[in-house]
C-alpha positions in Angstrom: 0.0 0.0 0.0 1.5 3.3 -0.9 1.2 6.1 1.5 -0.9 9.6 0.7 1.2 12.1 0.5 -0.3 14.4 3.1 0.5 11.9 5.8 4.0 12.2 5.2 4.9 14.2 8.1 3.7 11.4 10.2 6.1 8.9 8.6 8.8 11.0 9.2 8.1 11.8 12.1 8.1 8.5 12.9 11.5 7.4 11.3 13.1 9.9 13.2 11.8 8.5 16.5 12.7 5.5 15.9 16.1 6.2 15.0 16.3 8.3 18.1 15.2 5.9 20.6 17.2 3.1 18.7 20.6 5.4 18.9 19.5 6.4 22.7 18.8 3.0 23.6 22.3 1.9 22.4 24.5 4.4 23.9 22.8 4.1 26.5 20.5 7.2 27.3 17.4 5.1 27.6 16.4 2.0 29.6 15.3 -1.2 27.7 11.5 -0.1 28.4 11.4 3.4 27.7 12.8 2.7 24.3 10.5 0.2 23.8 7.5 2.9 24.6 9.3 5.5 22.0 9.8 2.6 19.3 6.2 1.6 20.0 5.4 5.3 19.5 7.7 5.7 16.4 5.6 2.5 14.6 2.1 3.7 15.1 2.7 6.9 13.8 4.5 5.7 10.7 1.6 2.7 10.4 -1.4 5.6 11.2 -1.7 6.1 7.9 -2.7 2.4 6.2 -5.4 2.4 9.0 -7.2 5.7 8.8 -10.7 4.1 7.7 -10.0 2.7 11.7 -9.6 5.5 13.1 -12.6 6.8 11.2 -14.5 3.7 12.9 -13.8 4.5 16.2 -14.5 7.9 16.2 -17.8 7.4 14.5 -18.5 4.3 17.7 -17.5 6.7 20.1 -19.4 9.6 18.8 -16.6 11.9 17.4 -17.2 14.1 14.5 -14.1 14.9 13.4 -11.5 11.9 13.4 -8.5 13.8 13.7 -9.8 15.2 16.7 -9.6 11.4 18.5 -5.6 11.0 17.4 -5.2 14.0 19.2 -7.3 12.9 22.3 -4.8 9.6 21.9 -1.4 11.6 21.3 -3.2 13.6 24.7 -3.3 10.7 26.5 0.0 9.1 25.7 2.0 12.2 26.5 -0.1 12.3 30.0 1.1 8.6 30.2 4.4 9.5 29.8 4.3 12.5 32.5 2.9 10.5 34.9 5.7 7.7 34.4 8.4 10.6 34.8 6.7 11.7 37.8 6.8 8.5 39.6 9.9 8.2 38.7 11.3 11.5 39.9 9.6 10.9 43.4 11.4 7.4 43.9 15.0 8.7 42.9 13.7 11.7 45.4 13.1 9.1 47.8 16.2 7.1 47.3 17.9 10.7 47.1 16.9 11.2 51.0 17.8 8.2 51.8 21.5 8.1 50.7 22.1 11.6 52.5 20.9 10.1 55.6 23.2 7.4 55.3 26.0 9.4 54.3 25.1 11.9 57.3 25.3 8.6 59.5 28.8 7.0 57.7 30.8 10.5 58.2 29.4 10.7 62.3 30.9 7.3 62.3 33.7 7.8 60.7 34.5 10.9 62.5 33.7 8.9 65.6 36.5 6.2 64.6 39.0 9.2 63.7 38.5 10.6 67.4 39.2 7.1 69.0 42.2 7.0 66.9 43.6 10.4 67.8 42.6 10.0 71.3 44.6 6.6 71.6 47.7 8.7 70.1 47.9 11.1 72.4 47.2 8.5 75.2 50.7 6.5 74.6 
């Protein structure tokens, strides 16, 4: 099936994503899952176009006039997906931030705790 060419920009689009997340997932930059989301991400947009009698489908079914309207209600809904998955994760490495200071607060008292004990012993002999 050939594509029309005002979907284009979507194929693009696409191939650039998918490049990106491939390259970032190599060096790297990504975890295995989040470029696994992107590359997910990257093929439905360059697929959307072979399937937009679909798309017209479910927007009739769920009472939408104007399809394009219900790809951006989608696109809406992955990037929220996406915030809230960076959100989580920012208030675990938060956590786990807190965490590691305490225990670095508690490892120097120690330490500096061992280092009087030494000095004292020095000056005792």
């Amino acid at each position: 099936m050939i594509y029309n060419l005002r979907f284009m920009p979507f194929v693009l689009v696409g191939v650039i994503t998918l490049v990106i997340s491939i390259r970032n997932a190599m060096t790297n930059k990504f975890s295995e899952k989040e470029s696994i989301i992107w590359t997910i991400a990257a093929l439905i947009m360059m697929l959307s176009p072979l399937y937009m009698g679909v798309v017209d489908r479910i927007a009739h079914l769920v009472g939408v006039d104007y399809p394009p309207s219900l790809i951006f209600a989608f696109l809406f809904l992955f990037v929220f997906f996406l915030l809230y998955r960076q959100s989580a994760a920012t208030h675990r490495m938060n956590e786990k931030l807190v965490e590691l200071i305490q225990l670095n607060a508690i490892y120097e008292n120690e330490l500096r705790a061992i280092k009087e004990k030494i000095h004292d012993k020095g000056d005792t002999e």
